[in-house]
PyMOL commands that place a pseudoatom at each C-alpha (Angstrom):
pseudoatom trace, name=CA, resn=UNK, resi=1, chain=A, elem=C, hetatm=0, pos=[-7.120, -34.245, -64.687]
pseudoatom trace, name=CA, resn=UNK, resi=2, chain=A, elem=C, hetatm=0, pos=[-8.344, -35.883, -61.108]
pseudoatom trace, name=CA, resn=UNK, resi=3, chain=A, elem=C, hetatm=0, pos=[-10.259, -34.367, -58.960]
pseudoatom trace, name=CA, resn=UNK, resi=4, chain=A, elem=C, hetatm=0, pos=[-7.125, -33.270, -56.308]
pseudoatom trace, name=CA, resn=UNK, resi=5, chain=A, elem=C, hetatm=0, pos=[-5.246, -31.987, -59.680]
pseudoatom trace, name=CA, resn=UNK, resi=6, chain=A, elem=C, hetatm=0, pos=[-8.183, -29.682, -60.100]
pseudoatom trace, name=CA, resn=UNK, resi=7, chain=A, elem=C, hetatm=0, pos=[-7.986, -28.436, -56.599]
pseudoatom trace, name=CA, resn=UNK, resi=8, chain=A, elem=C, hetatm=0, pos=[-4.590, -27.890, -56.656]
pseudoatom trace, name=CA, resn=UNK, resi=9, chain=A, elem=C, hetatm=0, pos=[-4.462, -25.872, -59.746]
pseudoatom trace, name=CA, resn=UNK, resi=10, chain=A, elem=C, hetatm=0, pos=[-3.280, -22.162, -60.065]
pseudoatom trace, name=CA, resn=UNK, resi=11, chain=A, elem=C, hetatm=0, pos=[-6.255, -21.567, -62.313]
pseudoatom trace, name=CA, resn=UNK, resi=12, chain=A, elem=C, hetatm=0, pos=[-8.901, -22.312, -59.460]
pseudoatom trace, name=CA, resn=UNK, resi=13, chain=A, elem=C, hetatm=0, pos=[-7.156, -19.475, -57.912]
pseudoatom trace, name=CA, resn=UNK, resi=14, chain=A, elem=C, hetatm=0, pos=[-6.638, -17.298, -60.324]
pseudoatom trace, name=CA, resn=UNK, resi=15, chain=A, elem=C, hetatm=0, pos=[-9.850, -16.858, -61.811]
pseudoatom trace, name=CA, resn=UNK, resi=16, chain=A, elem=C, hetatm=0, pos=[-11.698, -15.995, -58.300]
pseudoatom trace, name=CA, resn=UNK, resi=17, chain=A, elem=C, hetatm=0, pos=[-9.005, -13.284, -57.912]
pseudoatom trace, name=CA, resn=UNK, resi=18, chain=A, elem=C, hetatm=0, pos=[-9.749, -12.487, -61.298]
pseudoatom trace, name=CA, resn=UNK, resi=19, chain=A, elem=C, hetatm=0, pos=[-13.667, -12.389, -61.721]
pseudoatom trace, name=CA, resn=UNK, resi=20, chain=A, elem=C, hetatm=0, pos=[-14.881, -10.024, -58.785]
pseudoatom trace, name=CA, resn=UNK, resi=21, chain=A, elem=C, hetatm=0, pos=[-18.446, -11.408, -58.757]
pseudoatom trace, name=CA, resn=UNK, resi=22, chain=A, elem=C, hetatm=0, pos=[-16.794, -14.416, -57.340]
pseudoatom trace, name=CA, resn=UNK, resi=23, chain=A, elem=C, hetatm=0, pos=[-15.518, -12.570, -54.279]
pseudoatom trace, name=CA, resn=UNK, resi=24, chain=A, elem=C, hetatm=0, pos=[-18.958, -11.323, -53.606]
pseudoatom trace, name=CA, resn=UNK, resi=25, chain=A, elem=C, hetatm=0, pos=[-20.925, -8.038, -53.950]
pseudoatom trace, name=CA, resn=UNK, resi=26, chain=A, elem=C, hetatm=0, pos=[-19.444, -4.462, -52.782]
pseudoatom trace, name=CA, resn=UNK, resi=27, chain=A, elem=C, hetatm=0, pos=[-21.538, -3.081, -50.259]
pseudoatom trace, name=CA, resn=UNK, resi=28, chain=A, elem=C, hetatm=0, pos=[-22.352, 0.812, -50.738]
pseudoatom trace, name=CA, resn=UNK, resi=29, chain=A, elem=C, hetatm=0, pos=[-20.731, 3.124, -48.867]
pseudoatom trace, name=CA, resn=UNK, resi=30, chain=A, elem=C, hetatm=0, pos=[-21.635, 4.899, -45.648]
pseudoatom trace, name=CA, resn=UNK, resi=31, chain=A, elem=C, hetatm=0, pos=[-22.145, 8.835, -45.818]
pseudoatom trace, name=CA, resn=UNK, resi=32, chain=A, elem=C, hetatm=0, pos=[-20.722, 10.490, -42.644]
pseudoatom trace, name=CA, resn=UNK, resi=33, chain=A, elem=C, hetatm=0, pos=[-22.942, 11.675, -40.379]
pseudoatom trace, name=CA, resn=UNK, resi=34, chain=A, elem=C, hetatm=0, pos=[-23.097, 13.414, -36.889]
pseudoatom trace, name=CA, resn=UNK, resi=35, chain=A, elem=C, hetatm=0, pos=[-25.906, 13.225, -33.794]
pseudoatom trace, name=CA, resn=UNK, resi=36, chain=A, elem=C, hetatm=0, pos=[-27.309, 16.269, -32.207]
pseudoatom trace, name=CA, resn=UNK, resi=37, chain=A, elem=C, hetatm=0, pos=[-25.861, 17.063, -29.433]
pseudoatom trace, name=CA, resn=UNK, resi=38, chain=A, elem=C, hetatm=0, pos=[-27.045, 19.426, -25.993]
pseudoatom trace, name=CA, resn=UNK, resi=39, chain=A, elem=C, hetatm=0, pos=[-25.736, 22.222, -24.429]
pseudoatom trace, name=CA, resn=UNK, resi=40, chain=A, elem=C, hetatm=0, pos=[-22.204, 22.182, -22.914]
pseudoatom trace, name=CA, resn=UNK, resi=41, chain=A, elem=C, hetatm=0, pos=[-22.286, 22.872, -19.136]
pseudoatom trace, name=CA, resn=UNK, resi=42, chain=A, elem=C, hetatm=0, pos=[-19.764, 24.901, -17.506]
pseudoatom trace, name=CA, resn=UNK, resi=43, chain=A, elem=C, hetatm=0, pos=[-16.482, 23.550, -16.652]
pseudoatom trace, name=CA, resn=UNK, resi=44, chain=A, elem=C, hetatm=0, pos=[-16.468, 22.868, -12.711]
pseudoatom trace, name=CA, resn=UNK, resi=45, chain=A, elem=C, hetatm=0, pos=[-13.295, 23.326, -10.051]
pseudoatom trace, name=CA, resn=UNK, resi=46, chain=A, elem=C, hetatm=0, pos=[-10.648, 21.298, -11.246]
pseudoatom trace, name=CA, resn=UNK, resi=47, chain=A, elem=C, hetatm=0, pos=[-8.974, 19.521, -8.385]
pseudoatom trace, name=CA, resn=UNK, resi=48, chain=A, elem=C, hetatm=0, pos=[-5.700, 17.612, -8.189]
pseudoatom trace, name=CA, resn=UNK, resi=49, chain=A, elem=C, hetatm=0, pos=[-6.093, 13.620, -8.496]
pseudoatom trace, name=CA, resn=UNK, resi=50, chain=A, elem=C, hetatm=0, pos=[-4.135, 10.864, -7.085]
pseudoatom trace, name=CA, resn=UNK, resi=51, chain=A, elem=C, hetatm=0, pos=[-1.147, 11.575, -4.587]
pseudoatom trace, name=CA, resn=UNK, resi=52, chain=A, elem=C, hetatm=0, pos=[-1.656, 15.368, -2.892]
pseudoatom trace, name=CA, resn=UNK, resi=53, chain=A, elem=C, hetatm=0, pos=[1.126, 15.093, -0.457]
pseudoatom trace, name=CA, resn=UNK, resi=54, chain=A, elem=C, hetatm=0, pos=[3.689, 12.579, 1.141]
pseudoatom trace, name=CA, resn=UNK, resi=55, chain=A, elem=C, hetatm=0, pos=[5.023, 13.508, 4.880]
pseudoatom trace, name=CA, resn=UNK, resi=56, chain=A, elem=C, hetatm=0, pos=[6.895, 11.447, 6.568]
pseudoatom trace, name=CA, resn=UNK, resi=57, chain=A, elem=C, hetatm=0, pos=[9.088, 10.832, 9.630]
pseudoatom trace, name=CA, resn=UNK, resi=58, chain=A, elem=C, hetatm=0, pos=[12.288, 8.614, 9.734]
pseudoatom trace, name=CA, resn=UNK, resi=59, chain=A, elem=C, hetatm=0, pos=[14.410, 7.949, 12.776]
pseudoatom trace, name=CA, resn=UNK, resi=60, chain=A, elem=C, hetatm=0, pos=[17.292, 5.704, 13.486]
pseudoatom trace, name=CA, resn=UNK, resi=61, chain=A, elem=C, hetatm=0, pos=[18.943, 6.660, 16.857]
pseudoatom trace, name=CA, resn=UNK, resi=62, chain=A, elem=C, hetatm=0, pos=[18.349, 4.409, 20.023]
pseudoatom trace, name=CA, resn=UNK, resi=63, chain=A, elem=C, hetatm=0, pos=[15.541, 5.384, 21.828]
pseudoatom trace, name=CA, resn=UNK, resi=64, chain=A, elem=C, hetatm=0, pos=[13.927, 4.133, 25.423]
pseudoatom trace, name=CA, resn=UNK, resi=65, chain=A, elem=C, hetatm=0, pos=[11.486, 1.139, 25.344]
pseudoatom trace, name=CA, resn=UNK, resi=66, chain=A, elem=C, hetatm=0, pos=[8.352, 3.852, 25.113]
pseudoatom trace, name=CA, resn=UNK, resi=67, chain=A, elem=C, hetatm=0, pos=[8.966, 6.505, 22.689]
pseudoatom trace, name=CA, resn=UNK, resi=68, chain=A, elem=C, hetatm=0, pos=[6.315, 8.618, 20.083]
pseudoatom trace, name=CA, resn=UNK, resi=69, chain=A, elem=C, hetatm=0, pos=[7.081, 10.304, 16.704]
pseudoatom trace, name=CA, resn=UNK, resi=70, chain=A, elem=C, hetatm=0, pos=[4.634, 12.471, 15.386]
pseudoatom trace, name=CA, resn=UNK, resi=71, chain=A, elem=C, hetatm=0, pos=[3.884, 14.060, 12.282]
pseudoatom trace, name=CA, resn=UNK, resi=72, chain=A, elem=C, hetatm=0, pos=[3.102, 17.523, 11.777]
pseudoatom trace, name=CA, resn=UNK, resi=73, chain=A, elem=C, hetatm=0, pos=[-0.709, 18.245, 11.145]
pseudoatom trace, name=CA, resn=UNK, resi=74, chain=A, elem=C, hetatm=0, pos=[-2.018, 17.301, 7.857]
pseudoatom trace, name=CA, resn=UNK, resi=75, chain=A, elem=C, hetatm=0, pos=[-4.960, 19.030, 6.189]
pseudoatom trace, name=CA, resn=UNK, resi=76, chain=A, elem=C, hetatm=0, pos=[-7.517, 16.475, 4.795]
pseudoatom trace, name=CA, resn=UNK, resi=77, chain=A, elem=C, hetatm=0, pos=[-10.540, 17.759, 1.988]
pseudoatom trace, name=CA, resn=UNK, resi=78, chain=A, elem=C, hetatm=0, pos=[-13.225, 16.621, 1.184]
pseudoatom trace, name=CA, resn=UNK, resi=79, chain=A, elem=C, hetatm=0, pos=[-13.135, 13.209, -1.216]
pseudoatom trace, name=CA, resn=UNK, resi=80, chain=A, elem=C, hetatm=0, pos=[-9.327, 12.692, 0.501]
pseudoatom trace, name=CA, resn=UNK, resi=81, chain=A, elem=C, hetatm=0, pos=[-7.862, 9.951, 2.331]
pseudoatom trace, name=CA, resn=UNK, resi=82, chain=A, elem=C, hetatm=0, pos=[-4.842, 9.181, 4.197]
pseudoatom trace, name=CA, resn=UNK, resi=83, chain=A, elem=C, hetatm=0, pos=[-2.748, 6.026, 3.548]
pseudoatom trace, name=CA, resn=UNK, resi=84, chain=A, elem=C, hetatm=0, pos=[-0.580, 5.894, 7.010]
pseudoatom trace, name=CA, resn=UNK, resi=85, chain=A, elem=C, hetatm=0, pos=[2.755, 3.394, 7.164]
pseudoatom trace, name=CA, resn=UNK, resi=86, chain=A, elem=C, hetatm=0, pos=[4.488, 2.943, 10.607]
pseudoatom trace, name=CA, resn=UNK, resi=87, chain=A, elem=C, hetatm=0, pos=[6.869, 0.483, 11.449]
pseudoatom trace, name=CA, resn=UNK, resi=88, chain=A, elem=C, hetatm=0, pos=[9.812, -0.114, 14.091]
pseudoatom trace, name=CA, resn=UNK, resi=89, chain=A, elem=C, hetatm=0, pos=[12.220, -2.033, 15.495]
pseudoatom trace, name=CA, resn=UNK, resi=90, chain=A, elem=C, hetatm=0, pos=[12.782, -3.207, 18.889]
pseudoatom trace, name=CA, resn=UNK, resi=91, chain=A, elem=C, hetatm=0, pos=[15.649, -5.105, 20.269]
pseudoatom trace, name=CA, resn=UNK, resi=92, chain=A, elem=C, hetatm=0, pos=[15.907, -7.233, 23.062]
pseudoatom trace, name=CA, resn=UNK, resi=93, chain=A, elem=C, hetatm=0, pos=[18.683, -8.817, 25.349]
pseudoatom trace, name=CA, resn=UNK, resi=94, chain=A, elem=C, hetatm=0, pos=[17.477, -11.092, 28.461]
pseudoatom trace, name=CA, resn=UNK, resi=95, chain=A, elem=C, hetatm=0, pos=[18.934, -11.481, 32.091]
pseudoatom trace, name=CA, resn=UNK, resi=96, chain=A, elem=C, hetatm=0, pos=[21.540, -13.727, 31.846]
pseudoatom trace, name=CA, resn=UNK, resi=97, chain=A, elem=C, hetatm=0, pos=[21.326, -15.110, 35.561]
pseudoatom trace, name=CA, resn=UNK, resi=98, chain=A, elem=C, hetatm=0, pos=[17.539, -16.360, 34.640]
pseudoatom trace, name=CA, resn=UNK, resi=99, chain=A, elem=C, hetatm=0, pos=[16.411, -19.249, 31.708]
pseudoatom trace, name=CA, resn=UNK, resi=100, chain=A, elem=C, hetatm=0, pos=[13.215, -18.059, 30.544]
pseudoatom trace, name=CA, resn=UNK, resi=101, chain=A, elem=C, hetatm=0, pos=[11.692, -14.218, 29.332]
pseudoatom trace, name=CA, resn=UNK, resi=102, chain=A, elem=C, hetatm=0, pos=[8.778, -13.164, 27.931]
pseudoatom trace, name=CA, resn=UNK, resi=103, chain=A, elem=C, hetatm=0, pos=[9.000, -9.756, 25.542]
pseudoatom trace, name=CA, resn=UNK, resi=104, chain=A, elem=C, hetatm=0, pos=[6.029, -7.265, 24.096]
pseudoatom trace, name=CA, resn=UNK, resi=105, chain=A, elem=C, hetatm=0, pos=[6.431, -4.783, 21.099]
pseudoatom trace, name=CA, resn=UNK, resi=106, chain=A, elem=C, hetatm=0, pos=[3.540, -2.437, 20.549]
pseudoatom trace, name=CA, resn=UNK, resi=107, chain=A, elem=C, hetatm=0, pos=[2.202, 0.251, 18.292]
pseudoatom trace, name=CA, resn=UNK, resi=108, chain=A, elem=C, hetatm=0, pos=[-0.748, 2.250, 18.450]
pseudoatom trace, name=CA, resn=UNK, resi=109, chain=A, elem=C, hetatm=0, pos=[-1.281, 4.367, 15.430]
pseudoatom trace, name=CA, resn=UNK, resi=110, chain=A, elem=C, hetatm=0, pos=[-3.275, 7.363, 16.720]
pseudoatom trace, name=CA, resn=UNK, resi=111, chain=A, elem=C, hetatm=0, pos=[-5.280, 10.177, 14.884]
pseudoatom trace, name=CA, resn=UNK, resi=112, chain=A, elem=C, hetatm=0, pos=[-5.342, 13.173, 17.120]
pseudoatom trace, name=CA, resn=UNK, resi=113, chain=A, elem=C, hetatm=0, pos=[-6.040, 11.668, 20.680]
pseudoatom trace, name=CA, resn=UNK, resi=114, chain=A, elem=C, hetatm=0, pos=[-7.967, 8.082, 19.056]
pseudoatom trace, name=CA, resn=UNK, resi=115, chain=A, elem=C, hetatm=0, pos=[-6.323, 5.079, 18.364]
pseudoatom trace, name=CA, resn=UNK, resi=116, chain=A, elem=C, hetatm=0, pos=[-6.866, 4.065, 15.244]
pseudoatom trace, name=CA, resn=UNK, resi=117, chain=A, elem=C, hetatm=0, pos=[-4.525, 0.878, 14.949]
pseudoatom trace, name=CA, resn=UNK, resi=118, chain=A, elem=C, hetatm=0, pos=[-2.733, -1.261, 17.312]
pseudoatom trace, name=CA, resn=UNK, resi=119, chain=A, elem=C, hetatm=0, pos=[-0.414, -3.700, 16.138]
pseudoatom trace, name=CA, resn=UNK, resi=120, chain=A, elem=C, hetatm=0, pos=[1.322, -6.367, 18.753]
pseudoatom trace, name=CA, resn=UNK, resi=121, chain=A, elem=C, hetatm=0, pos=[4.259, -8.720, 18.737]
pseudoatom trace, name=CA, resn=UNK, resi=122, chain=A, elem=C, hetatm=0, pos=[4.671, -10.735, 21.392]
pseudoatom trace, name=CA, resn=UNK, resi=123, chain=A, elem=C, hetatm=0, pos=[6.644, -13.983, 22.897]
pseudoatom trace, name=CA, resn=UNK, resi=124, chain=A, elem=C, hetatm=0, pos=[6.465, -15.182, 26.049]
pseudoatom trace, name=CA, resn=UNK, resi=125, chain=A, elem=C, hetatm=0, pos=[7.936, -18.179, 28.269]
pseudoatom trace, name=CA, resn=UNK, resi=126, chain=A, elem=C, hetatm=0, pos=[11.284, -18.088, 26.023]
pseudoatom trace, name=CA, resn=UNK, resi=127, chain=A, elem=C, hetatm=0, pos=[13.510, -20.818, 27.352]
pseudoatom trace, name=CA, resn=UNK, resi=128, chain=A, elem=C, hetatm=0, pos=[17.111, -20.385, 27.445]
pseudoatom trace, name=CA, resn=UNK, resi=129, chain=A, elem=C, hetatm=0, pos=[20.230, -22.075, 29.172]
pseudoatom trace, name=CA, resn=UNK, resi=130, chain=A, elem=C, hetatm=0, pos=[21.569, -20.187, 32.362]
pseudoatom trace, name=CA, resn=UNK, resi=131, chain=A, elem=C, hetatm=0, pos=[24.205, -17.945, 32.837]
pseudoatom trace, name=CA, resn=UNK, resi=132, chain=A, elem=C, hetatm=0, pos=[23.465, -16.953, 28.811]
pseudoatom trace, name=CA, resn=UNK, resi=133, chain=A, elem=C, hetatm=0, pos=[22.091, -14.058, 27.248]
pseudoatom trace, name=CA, resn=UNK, resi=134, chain=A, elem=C, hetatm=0, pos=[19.472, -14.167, 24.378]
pseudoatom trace, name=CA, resn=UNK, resi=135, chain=A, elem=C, hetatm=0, pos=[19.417, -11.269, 21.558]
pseudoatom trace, name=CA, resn=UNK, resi=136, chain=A, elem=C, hetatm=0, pos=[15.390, -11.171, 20.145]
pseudoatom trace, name=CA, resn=UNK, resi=137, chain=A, elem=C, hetatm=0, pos=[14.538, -8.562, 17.586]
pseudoatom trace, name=CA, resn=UNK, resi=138, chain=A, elem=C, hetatm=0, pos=[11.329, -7.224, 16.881]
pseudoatom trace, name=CA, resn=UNK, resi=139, chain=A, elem=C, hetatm=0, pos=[10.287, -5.710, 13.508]
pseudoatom trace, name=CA, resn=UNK, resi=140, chain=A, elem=C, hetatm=0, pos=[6.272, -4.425, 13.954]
pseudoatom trace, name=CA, resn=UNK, resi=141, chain=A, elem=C, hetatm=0, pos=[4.456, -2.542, 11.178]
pseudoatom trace, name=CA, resn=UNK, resi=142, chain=A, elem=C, hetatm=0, pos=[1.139, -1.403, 10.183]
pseudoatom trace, name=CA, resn=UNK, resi=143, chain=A, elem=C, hetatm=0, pos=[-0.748, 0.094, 7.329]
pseudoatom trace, name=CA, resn=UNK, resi=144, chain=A, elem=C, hetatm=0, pos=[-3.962, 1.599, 7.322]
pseudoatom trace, name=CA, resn=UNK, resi=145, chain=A, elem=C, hetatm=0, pos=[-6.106, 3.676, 5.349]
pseudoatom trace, name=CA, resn=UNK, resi=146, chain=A, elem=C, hetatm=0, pos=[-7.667, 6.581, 7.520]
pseudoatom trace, name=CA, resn=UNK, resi=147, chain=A, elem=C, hetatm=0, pos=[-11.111, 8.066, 6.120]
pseudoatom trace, name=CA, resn=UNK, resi=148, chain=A, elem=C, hetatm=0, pos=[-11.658, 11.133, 8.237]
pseudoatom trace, name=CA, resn=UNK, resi=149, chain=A, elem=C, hetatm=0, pos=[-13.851, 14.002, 7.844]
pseudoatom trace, name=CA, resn=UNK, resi=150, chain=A, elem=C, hetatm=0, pos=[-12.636, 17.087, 6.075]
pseudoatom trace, name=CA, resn=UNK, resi=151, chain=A, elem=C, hetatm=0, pos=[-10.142, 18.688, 8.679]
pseudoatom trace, name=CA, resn=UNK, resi=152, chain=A, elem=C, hetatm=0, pos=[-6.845, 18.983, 9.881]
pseudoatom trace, name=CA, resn=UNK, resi=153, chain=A, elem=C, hetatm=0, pos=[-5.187, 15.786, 11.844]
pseudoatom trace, name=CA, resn=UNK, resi=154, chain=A, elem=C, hetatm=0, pos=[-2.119, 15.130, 13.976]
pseudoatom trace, name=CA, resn=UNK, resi=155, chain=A, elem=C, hetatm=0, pos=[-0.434, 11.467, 13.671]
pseudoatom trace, name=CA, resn=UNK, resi=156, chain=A, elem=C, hetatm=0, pos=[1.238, 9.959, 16.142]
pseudoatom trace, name=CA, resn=UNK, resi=157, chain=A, elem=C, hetatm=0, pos=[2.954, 6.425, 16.211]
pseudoatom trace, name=CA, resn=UNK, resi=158, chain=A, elem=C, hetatm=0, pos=[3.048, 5.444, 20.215]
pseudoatom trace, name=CA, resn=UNK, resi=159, chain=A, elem=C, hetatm=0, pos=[5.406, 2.559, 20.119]
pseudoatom trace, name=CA, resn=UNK, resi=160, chain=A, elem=C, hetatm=0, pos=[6.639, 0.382, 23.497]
pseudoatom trace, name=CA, resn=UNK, resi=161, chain=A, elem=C, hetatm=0, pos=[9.322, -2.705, 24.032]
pseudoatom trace, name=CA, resn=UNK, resi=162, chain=A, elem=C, hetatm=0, pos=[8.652, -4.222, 27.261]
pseudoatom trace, name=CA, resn=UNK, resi=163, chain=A, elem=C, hetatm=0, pos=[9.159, -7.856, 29.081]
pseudoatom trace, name=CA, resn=UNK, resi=164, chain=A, elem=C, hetatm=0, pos=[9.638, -9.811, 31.466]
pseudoatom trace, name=CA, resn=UNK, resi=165, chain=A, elem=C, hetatm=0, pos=[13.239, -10.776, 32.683]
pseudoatom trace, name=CA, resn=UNK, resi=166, chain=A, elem=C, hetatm=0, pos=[14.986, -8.525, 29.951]
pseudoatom trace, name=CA, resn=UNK, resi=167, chain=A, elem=C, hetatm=0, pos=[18.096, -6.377, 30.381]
pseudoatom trace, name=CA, resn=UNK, resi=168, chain=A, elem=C, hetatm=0, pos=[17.868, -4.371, 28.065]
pseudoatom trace, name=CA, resn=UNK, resi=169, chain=A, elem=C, hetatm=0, pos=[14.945, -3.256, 25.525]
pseudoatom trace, name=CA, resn=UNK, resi=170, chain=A, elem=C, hetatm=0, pos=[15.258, -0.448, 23.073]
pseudoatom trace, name=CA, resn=UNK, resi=171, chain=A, elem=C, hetatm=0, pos=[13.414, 0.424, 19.841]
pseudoatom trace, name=CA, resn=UNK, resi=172, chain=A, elem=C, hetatm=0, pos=[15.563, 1.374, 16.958]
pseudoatom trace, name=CA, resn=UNK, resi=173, chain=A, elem=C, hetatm=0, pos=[14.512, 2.301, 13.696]
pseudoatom trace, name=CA, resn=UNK, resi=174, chain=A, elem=C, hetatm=0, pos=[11.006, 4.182, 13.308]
pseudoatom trace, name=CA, resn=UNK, resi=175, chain=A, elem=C, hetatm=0, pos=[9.221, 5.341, 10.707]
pseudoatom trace, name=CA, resn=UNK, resi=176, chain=A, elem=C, hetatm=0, pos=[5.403, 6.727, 10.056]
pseudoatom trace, name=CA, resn=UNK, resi=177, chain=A, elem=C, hetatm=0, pos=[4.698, 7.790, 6.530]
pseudoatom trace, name=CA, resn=UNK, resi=178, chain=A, elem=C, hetatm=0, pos=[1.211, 9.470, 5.648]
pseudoatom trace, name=CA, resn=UNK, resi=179, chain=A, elem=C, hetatm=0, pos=[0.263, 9.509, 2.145]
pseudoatom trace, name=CA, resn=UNK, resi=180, chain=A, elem=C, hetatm=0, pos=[-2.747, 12.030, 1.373]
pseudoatom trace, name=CA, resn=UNK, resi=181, chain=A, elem=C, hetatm=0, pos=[-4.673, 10.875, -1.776]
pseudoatom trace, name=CA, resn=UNK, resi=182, chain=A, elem=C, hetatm=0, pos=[-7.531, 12.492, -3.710]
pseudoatom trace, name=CA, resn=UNK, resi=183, chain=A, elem=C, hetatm=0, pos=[-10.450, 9.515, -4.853]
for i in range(1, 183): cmd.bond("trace and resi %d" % i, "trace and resi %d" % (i + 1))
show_as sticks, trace
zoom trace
């Protein structure tokens, strides 16, 4: 028989499978067994985890070119946070008699009486043909995470749609969502 014929052969197989020494030796087996252990504490305050409240404010109606919306107060603890989400929408429409306007969309996020956040949108020297009118829209949004002290907080979203050689400027839709969460 060659050498690749004696490879190859079931009996090659068959006898490892067969003889268990060939397999190789059977290791003793492990008692179970336990470590000492201490004294168990007492069980401290549970408190809730992850999302503790959601409040939000939502509006859609036209408003003037300054408006607020505020949320009612929100009670922070200690080890809390407050994910805040505001966002509008202003909309613009030049002079039509003039060929260039400049337009400003702001929002100040504000904790109490300090601004926290201030997001801006601006364009300015916009060039148009005479005797046309040009529609702009703003979309402005901001999220921050707020880390106050333990205590109870008033948000505000101050939003304003100015320019310069506008018709018309009004902010749409508005929104502030605060999101308290336990760490």
């Amino acid at each position: 028989m060659s050498k690749k014929d004696e490879l190859n052969s079931p009996g090659i197989l068959q006898s490892a499978a067969e003889d268990p020494i060939l397999i190789g030796p059977k290791l003793p087996t492990i008692p179970p067994f336990t470590l000492p252990t201490g004294q168990t504490g007492s069980t401290g305050v549970t408190k809730p985890t992850g999302i503790v409240s959601v409040i939000f404010r939502q509006i859609s109606t036209p408003a003037p070119a300054s408006i607020n919306l505020t949320l009612p107060a929100i009670n922070v603890e200690v080890n809390q946070i407050v994910k805040l989400e505001g966002v509008f929408r202003s909309d613009y429409v030049s002079n039509p008699s003039l060929t260039e306007f400049s337009v400003s969309s702001v929002l100040n996020l504000v904790r109490d009486v300090t601004i926290i956040a201030i997001q801006v949108e601006a364009q300015t020297n916009i060039q148009k043909p005479a005797n046309t009118q040009a529609h702009l829209t703003h979309n402005v949004s901001v999220i921050w995470v707020d880390i106050p002290p333990p205590g109870t907080y008033v948000y505000c979203l101050n939003m304003s749609a100015s320019g310069v050689n506008i018709s018309t400027s009004t902010i749409m839709d508005r929104n502030l969502t605060a999101t308290v969460i336990s760490i």
